[in-house]
C-alpha positions in Angstrom: -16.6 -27.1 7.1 -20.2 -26.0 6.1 -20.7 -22.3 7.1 -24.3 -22.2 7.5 -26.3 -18.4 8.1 -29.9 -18.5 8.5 -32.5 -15.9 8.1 -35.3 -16.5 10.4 -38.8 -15.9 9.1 -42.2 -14.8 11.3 -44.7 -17.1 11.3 -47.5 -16.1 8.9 -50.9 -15.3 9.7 -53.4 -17.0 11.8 -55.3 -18.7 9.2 -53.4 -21.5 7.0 -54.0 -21.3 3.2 -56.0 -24.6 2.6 -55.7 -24.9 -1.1 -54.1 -28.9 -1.3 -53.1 -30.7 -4.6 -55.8 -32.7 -5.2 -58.8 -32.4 -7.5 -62.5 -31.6 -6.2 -64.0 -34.9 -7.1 -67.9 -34.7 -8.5 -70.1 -37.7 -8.5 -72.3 -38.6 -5.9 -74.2 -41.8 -3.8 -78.1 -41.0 -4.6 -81.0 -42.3 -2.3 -82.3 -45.7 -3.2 -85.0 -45.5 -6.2 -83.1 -42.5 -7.5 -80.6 -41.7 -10.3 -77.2 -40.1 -9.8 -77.2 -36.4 -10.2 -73.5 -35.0 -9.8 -73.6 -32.2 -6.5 -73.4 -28.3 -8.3 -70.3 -27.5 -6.1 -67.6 -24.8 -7.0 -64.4 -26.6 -8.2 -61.2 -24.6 -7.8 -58.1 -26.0 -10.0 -55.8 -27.0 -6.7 -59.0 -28.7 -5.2 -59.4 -29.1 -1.6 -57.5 -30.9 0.6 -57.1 -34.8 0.1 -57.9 -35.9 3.4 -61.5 -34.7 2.5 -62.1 -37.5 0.0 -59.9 -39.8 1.6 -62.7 -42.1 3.4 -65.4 -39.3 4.0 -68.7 -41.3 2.6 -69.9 -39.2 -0.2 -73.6 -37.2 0.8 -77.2 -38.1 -0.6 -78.5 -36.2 -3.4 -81.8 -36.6 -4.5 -82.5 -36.6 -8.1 -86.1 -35.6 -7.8 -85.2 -32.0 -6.4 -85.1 -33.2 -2.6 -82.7 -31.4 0.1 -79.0 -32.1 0.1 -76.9 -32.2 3.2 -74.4 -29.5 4.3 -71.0 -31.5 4.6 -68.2 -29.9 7.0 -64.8 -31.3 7.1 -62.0 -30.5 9.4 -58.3 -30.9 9.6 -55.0 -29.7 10.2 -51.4 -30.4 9.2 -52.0 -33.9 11.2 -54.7 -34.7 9.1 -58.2 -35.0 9.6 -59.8 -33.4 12.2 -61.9 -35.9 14.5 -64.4 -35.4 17.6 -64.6 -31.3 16.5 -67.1 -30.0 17.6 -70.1 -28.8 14.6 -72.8 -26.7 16.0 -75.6 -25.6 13.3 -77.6 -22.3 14.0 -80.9 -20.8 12.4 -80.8 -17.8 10.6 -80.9 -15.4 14.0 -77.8 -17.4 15.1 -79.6 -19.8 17.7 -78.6 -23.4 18.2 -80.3 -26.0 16.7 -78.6 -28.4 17.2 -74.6 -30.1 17.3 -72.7 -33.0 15.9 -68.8 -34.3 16.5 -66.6 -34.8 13.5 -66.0 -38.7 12.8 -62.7 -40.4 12.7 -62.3 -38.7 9.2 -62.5 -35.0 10.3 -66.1 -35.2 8.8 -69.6 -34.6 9.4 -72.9 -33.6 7.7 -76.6 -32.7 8.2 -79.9 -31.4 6.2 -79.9 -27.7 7.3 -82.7 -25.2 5.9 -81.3 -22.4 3.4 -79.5 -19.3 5.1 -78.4 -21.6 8.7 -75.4 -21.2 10.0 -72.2 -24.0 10.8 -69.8 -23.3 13.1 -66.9 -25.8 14.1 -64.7 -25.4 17.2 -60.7 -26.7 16.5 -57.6 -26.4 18.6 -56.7 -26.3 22.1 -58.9 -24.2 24.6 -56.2 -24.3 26.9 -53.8 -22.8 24.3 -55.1 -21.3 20.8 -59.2 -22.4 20.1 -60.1 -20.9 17.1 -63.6 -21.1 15.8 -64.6 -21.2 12.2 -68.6 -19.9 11.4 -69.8 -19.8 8.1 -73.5 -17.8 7.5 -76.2 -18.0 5.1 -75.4 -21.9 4.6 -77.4 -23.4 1.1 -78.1 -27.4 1.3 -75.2 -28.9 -0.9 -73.0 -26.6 0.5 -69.2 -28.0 1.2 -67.6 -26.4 4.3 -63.5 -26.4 5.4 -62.6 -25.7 8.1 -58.7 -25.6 9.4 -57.2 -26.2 12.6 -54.4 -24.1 12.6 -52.8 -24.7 16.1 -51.3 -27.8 14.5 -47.8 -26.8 14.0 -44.4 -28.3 13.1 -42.7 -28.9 16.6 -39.2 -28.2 16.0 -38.8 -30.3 13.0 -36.5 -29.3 10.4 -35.6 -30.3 6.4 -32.0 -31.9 6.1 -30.8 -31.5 2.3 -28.4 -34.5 2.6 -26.5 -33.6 -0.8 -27.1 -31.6 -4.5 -26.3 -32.3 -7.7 -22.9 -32.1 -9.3 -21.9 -29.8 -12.0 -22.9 -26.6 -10.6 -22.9 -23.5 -13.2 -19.4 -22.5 -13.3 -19.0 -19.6 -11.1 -20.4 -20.9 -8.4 -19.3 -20.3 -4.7 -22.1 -20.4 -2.5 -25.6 -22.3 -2.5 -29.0 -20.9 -1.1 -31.8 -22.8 -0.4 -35.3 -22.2 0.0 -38.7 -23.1 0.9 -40.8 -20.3 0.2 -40.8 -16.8 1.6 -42.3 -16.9 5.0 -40.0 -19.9 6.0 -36.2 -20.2 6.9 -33.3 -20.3 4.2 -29.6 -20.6 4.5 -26.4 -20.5 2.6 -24.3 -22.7 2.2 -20.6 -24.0 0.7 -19.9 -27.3 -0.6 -22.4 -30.2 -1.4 -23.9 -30.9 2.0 -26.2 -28.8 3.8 -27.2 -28.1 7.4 -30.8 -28.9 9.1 -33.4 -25.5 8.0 -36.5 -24.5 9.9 -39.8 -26.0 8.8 -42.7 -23.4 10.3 -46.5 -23.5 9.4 -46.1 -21.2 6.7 -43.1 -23.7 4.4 -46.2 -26.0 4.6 -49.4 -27.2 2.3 -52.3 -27.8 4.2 -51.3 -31.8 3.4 -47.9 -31.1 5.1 -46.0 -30.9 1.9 -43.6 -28.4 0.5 -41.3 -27.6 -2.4 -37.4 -27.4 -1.9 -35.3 -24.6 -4.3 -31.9 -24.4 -4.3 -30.0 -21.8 -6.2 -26.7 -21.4 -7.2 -24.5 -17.8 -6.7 -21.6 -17.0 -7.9 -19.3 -14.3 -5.6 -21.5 -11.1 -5.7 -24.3 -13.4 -4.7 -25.8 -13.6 -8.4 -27.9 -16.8 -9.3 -26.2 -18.8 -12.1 -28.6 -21.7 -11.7 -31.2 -23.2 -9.8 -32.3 -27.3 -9.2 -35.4 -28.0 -7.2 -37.7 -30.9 -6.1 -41.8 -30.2 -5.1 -44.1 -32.2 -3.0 -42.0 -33.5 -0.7 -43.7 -34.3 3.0 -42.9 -33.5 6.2 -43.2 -36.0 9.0 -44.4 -33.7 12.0 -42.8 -36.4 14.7 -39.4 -36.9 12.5 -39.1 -33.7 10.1 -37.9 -34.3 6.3 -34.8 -35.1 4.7 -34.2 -34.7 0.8 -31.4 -35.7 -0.9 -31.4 -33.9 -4.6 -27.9 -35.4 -5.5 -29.8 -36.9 -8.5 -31.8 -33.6 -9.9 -30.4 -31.6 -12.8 -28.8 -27.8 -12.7 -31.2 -25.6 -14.7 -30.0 -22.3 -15.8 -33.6 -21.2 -17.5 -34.2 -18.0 -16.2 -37.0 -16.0 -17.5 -38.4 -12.8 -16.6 -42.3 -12.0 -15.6 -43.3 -8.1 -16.4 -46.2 -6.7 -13.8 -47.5 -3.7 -16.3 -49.7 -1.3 -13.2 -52.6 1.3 -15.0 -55.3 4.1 -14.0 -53.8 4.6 -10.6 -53.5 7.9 -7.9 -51.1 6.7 -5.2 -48.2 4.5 -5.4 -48.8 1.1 -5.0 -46.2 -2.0 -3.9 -46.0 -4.2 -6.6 -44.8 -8.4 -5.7 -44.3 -11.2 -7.5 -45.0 -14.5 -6.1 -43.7 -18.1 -7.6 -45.9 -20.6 -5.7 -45.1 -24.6 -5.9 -46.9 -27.5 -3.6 -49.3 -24.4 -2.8 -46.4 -22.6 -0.8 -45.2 -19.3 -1.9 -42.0 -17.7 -2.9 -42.4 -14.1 -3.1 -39.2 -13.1 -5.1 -39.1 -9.8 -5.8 -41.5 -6.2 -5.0 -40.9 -2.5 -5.9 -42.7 0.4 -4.7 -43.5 1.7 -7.9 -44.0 5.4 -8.2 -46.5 7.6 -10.1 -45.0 9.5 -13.1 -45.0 12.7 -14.6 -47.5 11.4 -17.6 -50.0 9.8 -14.7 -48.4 6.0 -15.3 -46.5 3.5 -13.6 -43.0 1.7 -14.6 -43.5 -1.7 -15.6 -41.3 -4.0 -12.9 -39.6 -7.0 -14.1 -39.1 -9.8 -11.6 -36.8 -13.1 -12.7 -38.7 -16.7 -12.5 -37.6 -19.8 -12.1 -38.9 -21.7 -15.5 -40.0 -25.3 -14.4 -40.4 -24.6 -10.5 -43.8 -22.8 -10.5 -47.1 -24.7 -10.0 -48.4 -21.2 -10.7 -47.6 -17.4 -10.6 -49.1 -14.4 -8.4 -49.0 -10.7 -9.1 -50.0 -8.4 -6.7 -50.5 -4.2 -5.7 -51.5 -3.0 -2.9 -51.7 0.5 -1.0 -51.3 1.1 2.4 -53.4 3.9 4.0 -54.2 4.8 7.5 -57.6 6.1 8.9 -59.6 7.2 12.2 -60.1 2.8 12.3 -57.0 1.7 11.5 -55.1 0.6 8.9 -56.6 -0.3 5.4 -55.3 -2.1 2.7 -56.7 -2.4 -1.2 -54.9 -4.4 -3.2 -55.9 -6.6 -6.7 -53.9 -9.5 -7.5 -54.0 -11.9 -10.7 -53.3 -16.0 -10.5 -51.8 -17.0 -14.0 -50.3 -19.8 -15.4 -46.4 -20.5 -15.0 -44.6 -19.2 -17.7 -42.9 -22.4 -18.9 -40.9 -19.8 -21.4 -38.4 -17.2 -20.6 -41.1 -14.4 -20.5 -44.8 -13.9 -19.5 -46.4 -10.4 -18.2 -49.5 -9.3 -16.6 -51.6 -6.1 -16.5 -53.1 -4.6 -13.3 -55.6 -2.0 -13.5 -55.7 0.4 -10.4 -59.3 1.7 -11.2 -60.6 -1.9 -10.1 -59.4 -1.1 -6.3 -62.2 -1.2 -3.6 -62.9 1.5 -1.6 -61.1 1.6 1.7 -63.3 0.4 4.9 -64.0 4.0 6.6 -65.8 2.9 9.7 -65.6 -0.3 11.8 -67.0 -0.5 15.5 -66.6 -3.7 17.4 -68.4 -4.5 20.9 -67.6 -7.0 23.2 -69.1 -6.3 25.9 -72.9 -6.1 25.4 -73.0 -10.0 24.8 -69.4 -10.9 25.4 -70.1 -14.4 24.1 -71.2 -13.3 20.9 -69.4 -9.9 19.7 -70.7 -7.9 17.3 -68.9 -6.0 14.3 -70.2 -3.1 12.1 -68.3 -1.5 9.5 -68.8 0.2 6.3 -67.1 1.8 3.0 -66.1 4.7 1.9 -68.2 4.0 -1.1 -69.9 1.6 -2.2 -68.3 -1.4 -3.4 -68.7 -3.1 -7.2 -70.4 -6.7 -7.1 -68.5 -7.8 -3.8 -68.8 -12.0 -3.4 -68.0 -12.4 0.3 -66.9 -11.0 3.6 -64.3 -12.7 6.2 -64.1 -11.2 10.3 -61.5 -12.5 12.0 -61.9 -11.7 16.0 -59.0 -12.0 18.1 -58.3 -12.4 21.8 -56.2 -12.6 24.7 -57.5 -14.4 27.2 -56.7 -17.1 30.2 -58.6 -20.7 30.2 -60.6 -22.3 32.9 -57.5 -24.2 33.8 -55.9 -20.4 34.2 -53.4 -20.9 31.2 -53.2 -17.7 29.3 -54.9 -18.2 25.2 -54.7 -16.9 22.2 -58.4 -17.2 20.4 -59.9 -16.6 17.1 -62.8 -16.5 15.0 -63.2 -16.5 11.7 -66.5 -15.4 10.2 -67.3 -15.9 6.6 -70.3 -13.9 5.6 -72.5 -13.1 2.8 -71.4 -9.3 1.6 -75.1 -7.8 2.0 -74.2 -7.6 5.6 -72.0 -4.8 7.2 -73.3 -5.5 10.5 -72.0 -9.1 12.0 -72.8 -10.7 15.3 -71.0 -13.8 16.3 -73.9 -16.8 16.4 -74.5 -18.8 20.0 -71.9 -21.4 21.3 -73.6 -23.7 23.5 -72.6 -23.4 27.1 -70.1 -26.4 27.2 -68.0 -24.3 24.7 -67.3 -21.4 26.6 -63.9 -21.7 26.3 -63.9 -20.8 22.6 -65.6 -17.4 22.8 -64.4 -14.3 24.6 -66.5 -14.0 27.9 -62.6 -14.1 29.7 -60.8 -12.0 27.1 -58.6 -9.7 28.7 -58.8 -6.4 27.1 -56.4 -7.2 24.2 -59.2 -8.4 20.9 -58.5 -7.2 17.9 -60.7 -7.3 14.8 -60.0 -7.6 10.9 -62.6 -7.2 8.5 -62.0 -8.1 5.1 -64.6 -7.5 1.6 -63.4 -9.2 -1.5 -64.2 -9.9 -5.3 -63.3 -11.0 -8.3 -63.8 -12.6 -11.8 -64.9 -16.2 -12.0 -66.3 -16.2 -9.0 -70.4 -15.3 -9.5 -71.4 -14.9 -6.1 -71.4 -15.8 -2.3 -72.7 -19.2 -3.0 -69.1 -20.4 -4.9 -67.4 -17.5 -2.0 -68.7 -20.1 0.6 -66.5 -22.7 -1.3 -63.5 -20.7 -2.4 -63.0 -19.3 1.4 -62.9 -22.9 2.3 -59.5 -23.1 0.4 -58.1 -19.4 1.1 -57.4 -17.9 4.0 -57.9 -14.3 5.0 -55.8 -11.5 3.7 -51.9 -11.3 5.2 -52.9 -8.5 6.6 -49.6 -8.3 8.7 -48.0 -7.4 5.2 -44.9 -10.3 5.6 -43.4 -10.0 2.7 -45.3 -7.0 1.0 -47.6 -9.4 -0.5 -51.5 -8.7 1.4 -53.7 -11.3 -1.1 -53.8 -14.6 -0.2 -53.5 -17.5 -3.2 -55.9 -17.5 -4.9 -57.6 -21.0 -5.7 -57.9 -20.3 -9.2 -56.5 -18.6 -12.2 -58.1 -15.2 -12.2 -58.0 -11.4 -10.5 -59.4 -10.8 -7.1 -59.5 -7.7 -5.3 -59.9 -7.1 -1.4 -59.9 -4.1 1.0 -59.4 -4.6 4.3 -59.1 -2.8 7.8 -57.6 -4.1 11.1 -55.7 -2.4 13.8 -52.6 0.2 13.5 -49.6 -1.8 12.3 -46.8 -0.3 14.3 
């Protein structure tokens, strides 16, 4: 008989990570007359999502200097994203004028330097979420991700695994990344596991690990299979009876420098863009003013690509804060690799933050500001959260993401028009929350690539699952973040 325990995961954060597997294509259709000049758009390594190239016609770009369109594109673990609603503002937030999102989530328009684009996803009778981007450039590409699309009680069947387990070995854990369900299990057949929004690409795909343990739980070996796809009607079963035992375990050292408070230290394996955070230490200042290295065993072979991460935790009169710094590096495909993170790069921590809601409760505003000032920040996300109940009197949970150049520390929601009053807060109920997040980082030169990198990364986990607070990061490289939201109990 399979014995079968499960240890049930939260759900992450509100905002899905939209990196997807395939490559941001360039090229472009020009007007007629006019030679092809290849759009000058950011191009992270993991790309965007696929459904954005699927059948989306490519935009105009005229070779002689003239405007190129803003494109938007919407979607959710379904897919793309069609009849969204896109409503373009000016520079003082005013509408000027709205669009729907065709049959392929996508929609476009020739919009002066420094508008505004806001699309409206989701349910208004359950979760509406809005996503606004400010200080929009012509050429720009836009993401947005519907994140009320979630697995309805589908769930992975492994039907079998390989033979010739490591010799030892009694029980068998699998898993699908670190804010998803996992179970042990005896024998060569395993029971259904969870699939929840957080297991999950943006494409619906996801990796499956299996490890091998011997009696005091110890991994002797490890077989895996990546990309595999979840049907959201009929759930996913993989059968890795024909994969191969690997025993290549290596180890990946996180070196921490120039630091005054001890940090938390994780390390993150990440395959099909999901993450497996497998190991994080609270590592503690010593006598000489340095940090112990921490060591944390990989999985050679599985990783698409590796995270290391520190963070500290503080508390103030506005909440709690965060800084953290991470580095993306390549997988070590040998048994070692190490990183260094330097605790002198850490932002100052976000000291004040006022929100009102009630002076235009259709369009709140958000003011907030460092302790210091910060070194050459690339972008700011506000994420606005409410309770609320519908006009069909069904009880919502909203949000609205605001991605904003990082001149501004004072941030005012844009106009909706009227027909989209269910998407902003005028019926909140007293419970709105607000996060607000400054970032920056190497490789990335300024808010202009920002607009495009927050397209494919979410905001910070600031509800600290797993000890890990920076997203993944869309490219090899080292961003840092602080970020303040509301007490965390």
């Amino acid at each position: 008989m399979i014995q079968s325990t499960f240890r049930m995961r939260s759900l992450q954060r509100r905002l899905l990570l939209l990196t997807g597997t395939g490559a941001l294509v360039g090229g472009a259709w020009v007007a007629e007359g006019c030679s092809q000049t290849p759009p000058q758009l950011f191009s992270p390594d993991t790309g965007l999502p696929v459904f954005v190239f699927d059948s989306a016609p490519p935009p105009v770009v005229y070779a002689d200097g003239g405007p190129q369109p803003v494109r938007i594109v919407a979607g959710s673990l379904g897919g793309p994203e069609a009849s969204a609603l896109v409503v373009f503002h000016d520079a003082s937030g005013s509408v000027t004028g709205t669009t729907m999102t065709n049959s392929d989530g996508y929609a476009e328009s020739l919009l002066p330097a420094g508008s505004g684009v806001s699309v409206l996803l989701g349910n208004v009778n359950v979760a509406p979420s809005v996503v606004t981007y400010l200080g929009v450039q012509p050429g720009d590409l836009l993401v947005a991700y519907d994140p009320s699309v979630v697995p309805n009680d589908n769930a992975l069947t492994i039907t079998d695994v390989p033979s010739g387990a490591p010799g030892g070995s009694v029980d068998f854990n699998a898993l699908t990344g670190s804010n998803c369900g996992s179970g042990y299990f005896t024998g060569s057949m395993a029971m259904p596991y969870p699939l929840y929004t957080g297991c999950l690409s943006p494409l619906a795909q996801f990796p499956v690990l299996v490890e091998a343990l011997d009696i005091n739980a110890t991994q002797l070996g490890f077989v895996f299979s990546k990309n595999q796809t979840l049907n959201l009607d009929a759930g996913a079963t993989v059968d890795l009876a024909d994969a191969s035992w690997s025993t290549m375990q290596g180890m990946w050292t996180v070196n921490v420098l120039n630091g005054s408070s001890n940090p938390e230290v994780t390390f993150t394996e990440v395959a099909s863009t999901v993450p497996l955070t497998t190991g994080f230490f609270d590592d503690q200042l010593m006598p000489d003013g340095g940090f112990s290295p921490g060591t944390f065993v990989t999985h050679v072979g599985y990783s698409d690509f590796v995270q290391s991460e520190a963070n500290v935790q503080s508390s103030n009169e506005v909440g709690t804060t965060f800084t953290a710094i991470a580095t993306r590096s390549l997988a070590p495909m040998t048994a070692n690799g190490s990183v260094t993170l330097d605790l002198s790069q850490l932002p100052p921590t976000i000291d004040t933050e006022t929100a009102d809601w009630t002076t235009k409760p259709a369009q709140p505003t958000v003011t907030f500001q460092p302790g210091s000032p910060i070194n050459a920040p690339v972008g700011t996300v506000v994420v606005l959260t409410w309770y609320g109940q519908s006009d069909a009197g069904q009880y919502t949970n909203a949000t609205w993401t605001i991605v904003a150049p990082p001149n501004l520390t004072t941030i005012t929601a844009p106009v909706l028009p009227a027909s989209a009053v269910g998407w902003t807060p005028t019926n909140e109920q007293g419970n709105e929350t607000v996060t607000v997040t400054v970032m920056s980082g190497d490789g990335i030169t300024g808010y202009d690539q920002f607009r495009q990198f927050a397209g494919v990364m979410p905001p910070p986990n600031y509800d600290y699952v797993y000890n890990t607070v920076v997203p993944l990061l869309p490219m090899n490289g080292t961003l840092t973040l602080t970020v303040v939201g509301p007490y965390i109990e």
